[in-house]
C-alpha positions in Angstrom: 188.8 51.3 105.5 187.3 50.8 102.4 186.2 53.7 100.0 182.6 54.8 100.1 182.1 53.1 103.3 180.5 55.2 105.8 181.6 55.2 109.3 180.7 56.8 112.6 183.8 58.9 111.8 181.8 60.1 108.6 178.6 61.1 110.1 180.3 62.4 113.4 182.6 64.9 111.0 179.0 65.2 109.0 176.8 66.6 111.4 179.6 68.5 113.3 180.1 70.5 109.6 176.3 71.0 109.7 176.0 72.0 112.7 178.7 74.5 112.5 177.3 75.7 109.4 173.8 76.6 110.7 174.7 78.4 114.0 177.7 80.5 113.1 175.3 81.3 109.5 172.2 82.1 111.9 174.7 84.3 114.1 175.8 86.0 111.4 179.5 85.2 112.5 181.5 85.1 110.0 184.9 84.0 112.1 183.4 80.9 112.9 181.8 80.5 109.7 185.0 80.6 108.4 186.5 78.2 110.7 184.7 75.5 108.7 186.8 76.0 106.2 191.1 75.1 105.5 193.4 78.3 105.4 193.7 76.9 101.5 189.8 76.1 100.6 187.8 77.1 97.8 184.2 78.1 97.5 182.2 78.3 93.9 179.0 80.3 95.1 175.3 80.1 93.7 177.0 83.2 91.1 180.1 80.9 89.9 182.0 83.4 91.6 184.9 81.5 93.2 186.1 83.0 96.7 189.8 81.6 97.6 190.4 81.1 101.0 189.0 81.1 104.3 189.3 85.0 105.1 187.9 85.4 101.5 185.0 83.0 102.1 184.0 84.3 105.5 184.4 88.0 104.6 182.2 87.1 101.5 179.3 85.7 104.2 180.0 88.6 106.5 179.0 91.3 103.8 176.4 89.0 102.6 175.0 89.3 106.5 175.6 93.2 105.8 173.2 92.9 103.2 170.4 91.1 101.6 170.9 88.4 104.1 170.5 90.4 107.4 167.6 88.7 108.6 167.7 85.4 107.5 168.0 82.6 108.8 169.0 78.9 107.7 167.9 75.2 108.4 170.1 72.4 106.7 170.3 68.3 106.5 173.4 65.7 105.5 171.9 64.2 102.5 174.7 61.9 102.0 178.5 61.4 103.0 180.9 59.7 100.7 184.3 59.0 102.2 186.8 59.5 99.5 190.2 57.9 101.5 191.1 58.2 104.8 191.3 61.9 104.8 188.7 63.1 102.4 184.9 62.8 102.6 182.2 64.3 100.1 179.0 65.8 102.1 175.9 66.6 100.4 173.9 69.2 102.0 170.2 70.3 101.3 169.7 73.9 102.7 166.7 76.4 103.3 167.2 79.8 103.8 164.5 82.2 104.8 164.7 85.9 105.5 166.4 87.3 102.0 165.5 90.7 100.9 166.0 90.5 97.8 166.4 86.9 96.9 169.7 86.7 95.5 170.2 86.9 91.8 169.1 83.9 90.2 167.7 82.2 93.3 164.0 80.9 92.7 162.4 80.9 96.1 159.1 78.9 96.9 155.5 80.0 97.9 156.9 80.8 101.8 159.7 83.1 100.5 162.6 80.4 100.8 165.7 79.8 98.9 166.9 76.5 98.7 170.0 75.6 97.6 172.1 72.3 97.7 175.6 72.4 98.8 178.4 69.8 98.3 181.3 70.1 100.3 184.7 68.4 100.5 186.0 68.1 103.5 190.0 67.0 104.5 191.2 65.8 107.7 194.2 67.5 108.7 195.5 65.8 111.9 192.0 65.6 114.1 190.2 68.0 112.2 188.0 68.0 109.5 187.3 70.8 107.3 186.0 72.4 104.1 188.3 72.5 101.5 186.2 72.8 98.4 182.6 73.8 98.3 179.7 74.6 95.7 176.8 75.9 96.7 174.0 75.5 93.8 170.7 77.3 93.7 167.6 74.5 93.3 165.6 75.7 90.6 161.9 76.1 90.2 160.1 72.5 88.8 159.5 73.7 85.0 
């Protein structure tokens, strides 16, 4: 397969990553949030705080659920896939999370009270799976 092609592979892995984002995030369950992710992965969040691994990641999200994001909920979209090789994809994701109280540090929510935030994610296919294995999750700042 060529590089930067996208296949029905692509999406397939894509959406499924999406997907599993949103309902394990709106469940506030932080073992399946955390089975997005490689035993190995890396997470740089909205902070530059970097969480190493997938017990660190999800037990980051868990106390986050603890917290200011009790009661929120989030909505996300693919905005694009780039396959990398035949075991590594880029995917671009636009989120919106309502809910916060307080907005997190730094986050610059709109007129309805939600934080958006972009999120690029690498994901590795190990045997049939694919997973995280480095994220960043940026903040989208206000228009100036």
């Amino acid at each position: 397969m060529k590089a930067n092609a996208i296949s029905d592979e692509d999406s397939m892995a894509a959406e499924a990553m999406v997907k599993r984002f949103v309902d394990s995030w709106n469940r506030a369950d932080g073992a399946a949030y955390g089975e997005g992710y490689w035993p190995d992965a890396e997470l740089v969040d909205p902070t530059g705080t970097i969480w190493q691994g997938r017990e660190a990641i999800a037990e980051m999200h868990v106390a986050l659920w603890d917290g200011p994001a009790r009661d929120t909920n989030v909505t996300a979209s693919v905005r694009s896939v780039r396959r990398l090789s035949e075991t590594l994809s880029v995917i671009d994701l636009d989120a919106v999370v309502t809910g916060f109280s307080p907005a997190p540090p730094g986050a610059m929510n709109d007129a309805s009270g939600a934080v958006r935030t972009r999120l690029k994610h690498v994901i590795e296919r190990r045997g049939d799976d694919w997973k995280i294995v480095a994220s960043q999750n940026t903040f989208v700042a206000a228009a100036p």
